[in-house]
N, C-alpha and C positions, 0 to 999 in steps of 0.2 A: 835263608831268606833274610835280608837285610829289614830291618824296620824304618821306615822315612821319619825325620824328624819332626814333632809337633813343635807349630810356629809359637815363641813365647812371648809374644804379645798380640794384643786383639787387634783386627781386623780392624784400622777406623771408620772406616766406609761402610761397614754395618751396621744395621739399625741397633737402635740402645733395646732391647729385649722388655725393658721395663716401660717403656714409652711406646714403644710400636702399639700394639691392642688400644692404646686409647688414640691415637693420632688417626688408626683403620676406622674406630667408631666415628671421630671427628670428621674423616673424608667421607663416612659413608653416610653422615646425615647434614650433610650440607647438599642444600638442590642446587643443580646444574646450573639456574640463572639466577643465584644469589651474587651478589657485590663483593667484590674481592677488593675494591677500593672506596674506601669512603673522602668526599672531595667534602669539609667544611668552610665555610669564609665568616667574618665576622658579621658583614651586612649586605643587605641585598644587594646595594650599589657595585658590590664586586664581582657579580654575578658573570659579565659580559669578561671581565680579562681570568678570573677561576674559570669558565668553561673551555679554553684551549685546552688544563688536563681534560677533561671529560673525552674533548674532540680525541685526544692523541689513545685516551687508552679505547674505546668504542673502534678509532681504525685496526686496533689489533684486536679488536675482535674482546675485549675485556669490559667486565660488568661494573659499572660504579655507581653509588649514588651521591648525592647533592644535598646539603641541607646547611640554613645559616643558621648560626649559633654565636652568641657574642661570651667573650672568656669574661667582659666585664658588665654585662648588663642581667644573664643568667649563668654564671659559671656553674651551677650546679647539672643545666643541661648539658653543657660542653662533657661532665665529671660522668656524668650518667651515658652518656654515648658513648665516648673512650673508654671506658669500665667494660663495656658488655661488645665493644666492639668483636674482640674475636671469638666472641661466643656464637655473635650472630656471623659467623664467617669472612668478615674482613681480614685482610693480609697487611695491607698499607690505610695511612691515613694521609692525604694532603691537604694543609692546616692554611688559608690565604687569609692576611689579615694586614691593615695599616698602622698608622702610626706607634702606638706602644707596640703592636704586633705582639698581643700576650698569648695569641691560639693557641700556635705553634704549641710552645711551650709549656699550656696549662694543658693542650692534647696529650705532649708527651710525659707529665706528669701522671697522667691516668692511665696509662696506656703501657705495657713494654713489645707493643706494634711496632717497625717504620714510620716516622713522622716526618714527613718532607715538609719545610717551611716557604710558603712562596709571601715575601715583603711585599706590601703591596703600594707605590706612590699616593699619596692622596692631594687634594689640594688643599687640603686644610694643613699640611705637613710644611711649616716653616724650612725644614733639610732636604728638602726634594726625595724624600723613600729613604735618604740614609740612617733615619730613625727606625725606621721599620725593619731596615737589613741588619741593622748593629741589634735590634731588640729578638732576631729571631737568630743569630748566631752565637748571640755571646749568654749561653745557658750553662747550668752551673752542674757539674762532675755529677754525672746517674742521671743525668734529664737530657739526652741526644739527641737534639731535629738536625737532622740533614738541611740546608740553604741551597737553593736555587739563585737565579738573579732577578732585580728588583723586577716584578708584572711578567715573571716569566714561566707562568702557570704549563705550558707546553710543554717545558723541561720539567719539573715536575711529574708531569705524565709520561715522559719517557725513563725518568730516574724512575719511578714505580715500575714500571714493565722492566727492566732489568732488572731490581729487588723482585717481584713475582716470577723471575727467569734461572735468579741465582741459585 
């Protein structure tokens, strides 16, 4: 009888042994209509161009919720939501915010979530959004937002359903 060779490296497509049992716990007590995506904006005003994400992840059938939060008016609630985000089941975060556009960024500082950044033009914005687009892309080595284009909160919602797809 020949003996078949055992393979001498691990399987990578296998779950890590060490991780599985808590990630089973984590699936198993998240409820079915919990928010897999959380959409922040700075202020209410951006309400109306932030809900194209909402529209885009709702047509695939995925749960988000909606809340404003300013990185400079209460950064400590921005720090507290991003903190506990994936406790409470969130996957991705999409961060819309104008001028200094610090969400993004103070999100993904709390977070090591997905953090899609949507710039957002404002009129108060001397550079037409390009304040806002340079402030949500150019973050510094260990703090990653993913950039959209400037009010294009739709893309956004479709870059998050391929990260919840990946």
């Amino acid at each position: 009888m020949t003996e078949q060779p055992q393979p001498t490296t691990a399987d990578p497509t296998a779950a890590d042994p060490a991780t599985e049992p808590e990630t089973l716990v984590q699936l198993e007590e998240t409820e079915p209509d919990t928010p897999v995506v959380g959409i922040i904006m700075g202020s209410q005003s951006d309400m109306d161009t932030m809900s194209g994400a909402s529209k885009v992840l709702e047509e695939a059938g995925v749960r988000s919720e909606t809340r404003v939060m300013s990185a400079h008016r209460d950064p400590a609630q921005v720090a507290d939501y991003c903190q506990n985000a994936r406790m409470r089941g969130l996957k991705v975060i999409i961060a819309g915010a104008g001028l200094s556009a610090a969400l993004p960024g103070v999100a993904a500082a709390h977070t090591d979530l997905p953090v899609i950044g949507v710039p957002l033009s404002s009129r108060l914005s001397a550079a037409g959004g390009l304040d806002a687009l340079l402030s949500v892309v150019q973050m510094p080595p260990g703090v990653p937002v993913a950039s959209v284009g400037l009010d294009n909160a739709k893309n956004a919602g479709h870059l998050a359903l391929r990260i919840l797809r990946a």
